[in-house]
N, C-alpha and C positions, 0 to 999 in steps of 0.2 A: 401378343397374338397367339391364341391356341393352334399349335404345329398340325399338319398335315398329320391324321392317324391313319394307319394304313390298316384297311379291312383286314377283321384275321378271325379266326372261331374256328370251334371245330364242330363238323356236324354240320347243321344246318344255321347256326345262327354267327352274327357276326357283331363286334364289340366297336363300342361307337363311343365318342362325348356330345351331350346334348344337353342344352337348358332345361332345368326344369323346372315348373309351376307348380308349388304342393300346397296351394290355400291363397284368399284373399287377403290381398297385399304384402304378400311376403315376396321378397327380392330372390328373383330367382336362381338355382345353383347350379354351376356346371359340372355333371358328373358321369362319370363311365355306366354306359349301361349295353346288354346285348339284347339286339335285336333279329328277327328271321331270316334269311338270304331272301332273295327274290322269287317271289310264283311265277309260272310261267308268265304272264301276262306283264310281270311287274319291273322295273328298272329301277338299282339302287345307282343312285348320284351320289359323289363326293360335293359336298356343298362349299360352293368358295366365296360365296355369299347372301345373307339374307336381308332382304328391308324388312322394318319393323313398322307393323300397322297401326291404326287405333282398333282395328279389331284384335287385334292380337294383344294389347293394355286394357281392354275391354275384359278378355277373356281372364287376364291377369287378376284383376280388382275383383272379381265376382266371385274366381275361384270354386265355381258350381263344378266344375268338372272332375274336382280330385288332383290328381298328381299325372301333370299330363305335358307333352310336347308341345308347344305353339309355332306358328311361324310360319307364313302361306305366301313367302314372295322369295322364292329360294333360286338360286343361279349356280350349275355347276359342270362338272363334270362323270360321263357314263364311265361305271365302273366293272357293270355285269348286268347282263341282260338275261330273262327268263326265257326259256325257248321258244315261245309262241308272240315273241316281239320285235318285228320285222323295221320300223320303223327308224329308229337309233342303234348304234352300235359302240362298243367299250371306245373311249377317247373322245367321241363325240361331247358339244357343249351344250348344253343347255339351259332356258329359262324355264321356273317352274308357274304353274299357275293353276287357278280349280280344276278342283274334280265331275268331272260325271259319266253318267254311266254306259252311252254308247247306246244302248238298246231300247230305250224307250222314246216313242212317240216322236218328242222333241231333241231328243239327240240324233234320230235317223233323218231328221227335218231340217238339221243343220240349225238349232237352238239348244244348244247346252245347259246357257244358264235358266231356261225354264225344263233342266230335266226332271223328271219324277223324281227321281231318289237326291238332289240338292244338298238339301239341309241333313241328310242322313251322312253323305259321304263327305260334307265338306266338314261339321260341325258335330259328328257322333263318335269320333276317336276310334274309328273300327272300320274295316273292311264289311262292306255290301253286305258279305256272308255273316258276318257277328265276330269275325276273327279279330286278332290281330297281332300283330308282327313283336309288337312290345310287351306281350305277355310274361315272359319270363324275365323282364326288368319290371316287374310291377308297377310301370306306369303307363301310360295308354299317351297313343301316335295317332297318325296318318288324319292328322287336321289339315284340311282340303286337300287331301291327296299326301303331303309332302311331308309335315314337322318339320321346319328345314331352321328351328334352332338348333343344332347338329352339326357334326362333324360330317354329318352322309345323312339320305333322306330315302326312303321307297315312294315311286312315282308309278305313273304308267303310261302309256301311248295318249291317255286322254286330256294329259292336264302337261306334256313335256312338249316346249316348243323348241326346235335345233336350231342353232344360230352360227354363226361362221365364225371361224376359229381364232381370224384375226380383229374381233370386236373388243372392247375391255369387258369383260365377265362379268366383275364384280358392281360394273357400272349399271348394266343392265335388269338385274336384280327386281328393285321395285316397277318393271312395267309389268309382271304378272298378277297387280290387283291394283293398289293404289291408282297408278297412273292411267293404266287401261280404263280403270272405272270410269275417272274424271273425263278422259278425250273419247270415252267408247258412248258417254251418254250423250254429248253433243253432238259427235259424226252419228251416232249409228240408233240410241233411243229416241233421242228428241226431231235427229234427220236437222238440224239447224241450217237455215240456207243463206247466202249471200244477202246484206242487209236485210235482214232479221233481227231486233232488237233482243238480246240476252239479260237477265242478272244473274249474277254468279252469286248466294249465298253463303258467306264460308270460304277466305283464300288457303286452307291448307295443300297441302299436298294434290288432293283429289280435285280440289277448285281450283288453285293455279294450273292444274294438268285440262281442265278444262275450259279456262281463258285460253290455255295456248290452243286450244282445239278450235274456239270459237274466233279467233283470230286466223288462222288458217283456213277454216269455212267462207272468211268473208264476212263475221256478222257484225251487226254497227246497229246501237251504239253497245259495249260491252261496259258493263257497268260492275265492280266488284262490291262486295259488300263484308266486312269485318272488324273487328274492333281491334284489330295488331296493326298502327300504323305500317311499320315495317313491310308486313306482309302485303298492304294495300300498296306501297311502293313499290313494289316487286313485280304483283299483278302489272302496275302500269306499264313498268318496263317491257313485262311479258304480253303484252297483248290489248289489256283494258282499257278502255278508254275514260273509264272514269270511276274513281273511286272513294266511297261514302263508308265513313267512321261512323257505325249503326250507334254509339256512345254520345256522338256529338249531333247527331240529322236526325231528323224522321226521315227513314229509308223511303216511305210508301210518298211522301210531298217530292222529296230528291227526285227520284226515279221518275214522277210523272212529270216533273219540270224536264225531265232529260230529254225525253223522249216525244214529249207534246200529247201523250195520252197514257196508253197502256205499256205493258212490255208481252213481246212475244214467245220469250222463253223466261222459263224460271229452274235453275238449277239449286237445289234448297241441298245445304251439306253440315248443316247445323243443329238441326232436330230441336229448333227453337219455333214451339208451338206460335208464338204471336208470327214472328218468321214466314210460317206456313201458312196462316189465315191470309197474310197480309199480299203472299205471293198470289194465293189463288183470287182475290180482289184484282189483283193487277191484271191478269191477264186479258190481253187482248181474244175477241171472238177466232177458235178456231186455234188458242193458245194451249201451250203444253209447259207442264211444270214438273220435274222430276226428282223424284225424293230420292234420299241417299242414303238414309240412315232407319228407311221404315216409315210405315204407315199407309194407309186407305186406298186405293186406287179409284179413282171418282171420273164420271161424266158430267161436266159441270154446262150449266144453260151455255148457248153461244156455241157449241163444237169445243169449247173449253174441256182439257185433259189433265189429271192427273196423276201421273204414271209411278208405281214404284221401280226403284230400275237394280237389276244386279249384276256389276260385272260390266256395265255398262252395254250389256247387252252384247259382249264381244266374242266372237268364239277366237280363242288363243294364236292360233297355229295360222289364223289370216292378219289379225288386229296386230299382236308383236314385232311382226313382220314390216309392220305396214308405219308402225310405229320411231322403230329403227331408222326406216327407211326415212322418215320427218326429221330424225335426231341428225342423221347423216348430213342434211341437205340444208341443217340450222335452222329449219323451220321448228322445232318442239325442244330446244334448250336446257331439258329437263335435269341436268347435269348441275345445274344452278340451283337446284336443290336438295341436295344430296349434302351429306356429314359422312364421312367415315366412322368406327368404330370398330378396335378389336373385339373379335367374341367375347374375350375375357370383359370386357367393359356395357356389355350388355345391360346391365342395371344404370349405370349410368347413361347410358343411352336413351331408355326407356325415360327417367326422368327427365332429360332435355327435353324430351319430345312434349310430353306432359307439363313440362312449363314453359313449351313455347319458344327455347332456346335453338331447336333445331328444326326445320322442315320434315327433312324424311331420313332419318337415321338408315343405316344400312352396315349391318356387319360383316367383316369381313375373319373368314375361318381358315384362310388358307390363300396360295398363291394357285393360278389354274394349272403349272405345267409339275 
């Protein structure tokens, strides 16, 4: 495990370890680099751990971005706060999760993940203003707010949810995207109700996070669908009530035997085109389908929906909360999915996840006290 670095610089910038991405498919390398102090607005975290996404393997393989920071599910502790950040205070814990921007439209509406500037501040490596913080490390930060492959991370009031001090830290980790996404689109995009027919497309991470969600709603019958036996056993245990190896069934005959017609909900987390045709076939009049990985947002005959969703539609600072609050009471067991992994082990992590060895990796950079 990479030791606990303790902030230091002189001036204004301050020396950190952080993975870095410098091209498609190269295995990334942990290296010292300095980064800015905090603006006022902004809160630099010691990171005691981060989950590793498929967004963030995504961004890996593509390597569009140059030489850059990844890592948007960051858990840690407040280490200095900028004067205009009344919120958290040094010591304080927290989980990290997207960015956005507070001033527009749908941020003053209490809709974040449909803010204006989204895709700029989660996905452009830069501060709002065109700045940023890792300039003088010649590599570019602040991917959804955080980079929290690192030893320490700059956040801000928008995207840091505080947590209580007696929680496990590092466990917490992946609900600022992965897991939100999965239980935020069944409670809170799709609104899934008490016997409500479900499929889950897809049991990773974000789909198992979503059987538990739809087990906790009450909906019946919950139907998982994927081709990693394993993972289909898992679902069952979590929640499913029935689950179809898309390799060995035709999903679309399954499903309608399940259920005596349509199904009510379709949570699609596969980005397998026939997948998607076959989901919006299914839907029952007045049905909602929600993508997860992209694509069209459709009014289909019948009151038929469907929805692209981001984030599950969750804003941080009530959903984390509220999520916790499920783990506490064993209702959301999400713990059952988690690996450990020191920083230093990073690349190997990355490839578990990639071949299916792990659910949801999560590294750990440090101890929280």
């Amino acid at each position: 495990m990479v030791g606990q670095l303790s902030v230091s610089g002189t001036g204004g910038t301050r020396t950190i370890r952080a993975a870095i991405s410098r091209g498609a498919g190269r295995p990334l390398s942990i290296e010292t680099l300095e980064i800015d102090g905090p603006r006022d607005y902004e809160v630099l975290v010691r990171i005691v751990a981060s989950g590793i996404c498929h967004t963030d393997i995504d961004c890996c393989e593509s390597g569009g971005s140059g030489a850059v920071v990844l890592g948007h599910e960051g858990a840690g502790v407040v280490v200095e706060v900028g004067r205009a950040v009344t919120g958290v205070r040094q010591g304080d814990h927290v989980v990290l999760s997207y960015q956005s921007c507070g001033r527009c439209d749908a941020c003053t509406q209490g809709r974040p993940t449909d803010c204006a500037d989204f895709w700029r501040l989660n996905f452009g490596f830069e501060r709002l203003d065109g700045t940023s913080a890792y300039a003088a490390g010649g590599v570019r930060g602040h991917f959804f707010g955080q980079s929290s492959f690192a030893t320490h991370a700059l956040a801000t009031e928008r995207n840091i949810v505080k947590v209580d001090k007696a929680l496990p830290l590092a466990l917490l980790a992946p609900l600022g995207c992965g897991l939100q996404t999965g239980a935020g689109t069944v409670m809170n995009s799709l609104a899934v109700k008490r016997d409500q027919s479900i499929a889950i497309f897809g049991v990773g991470v974000v789909g198992l996070a979503a059987v538990m969600a739809a087990r906790i709603v009450g909906a019946s019958p919950i139907i998982a669908v994927d081709v990693r036996p394993k993972r289909l056993a898992l679902a069952r245990e979590l929640g499913a009530t029935h689950a179809i190896d898309s390799r060995k069934a035709e999903v679309g005959t399954r499903i309608a035997r399940i259920t005596g017609n349509g199904i009510d909900h379709v949570v699609e987390g596969t980005g397998d085109a026939a997948l998607s045709r076959m989901g919006r076939e299914l839907l029952n009049p007045d049905g909602r389908m929600g993508l997860l990985t992209g694509g069209m947002e459709a009014d289909l005959p019948g009151g038929r929906k469907v929805l692209s969703i981001i984030q599950g539609d969750a804003v941080p600072q009530q959903f984390i909360p509220h999520l916790i609050a499920l783990w506490q009471s064993g209702d959301f067991p999400f713990d059952r999915l988690i690996r450990f992994y020191d920083f230093g082990e990073i690349n190997r992590a990355i490839a578990d996840a990639k071949r299916g060895r792990t659910i949801k990796p999560v590294l750990r950079m440090g101890d929280p006290d």
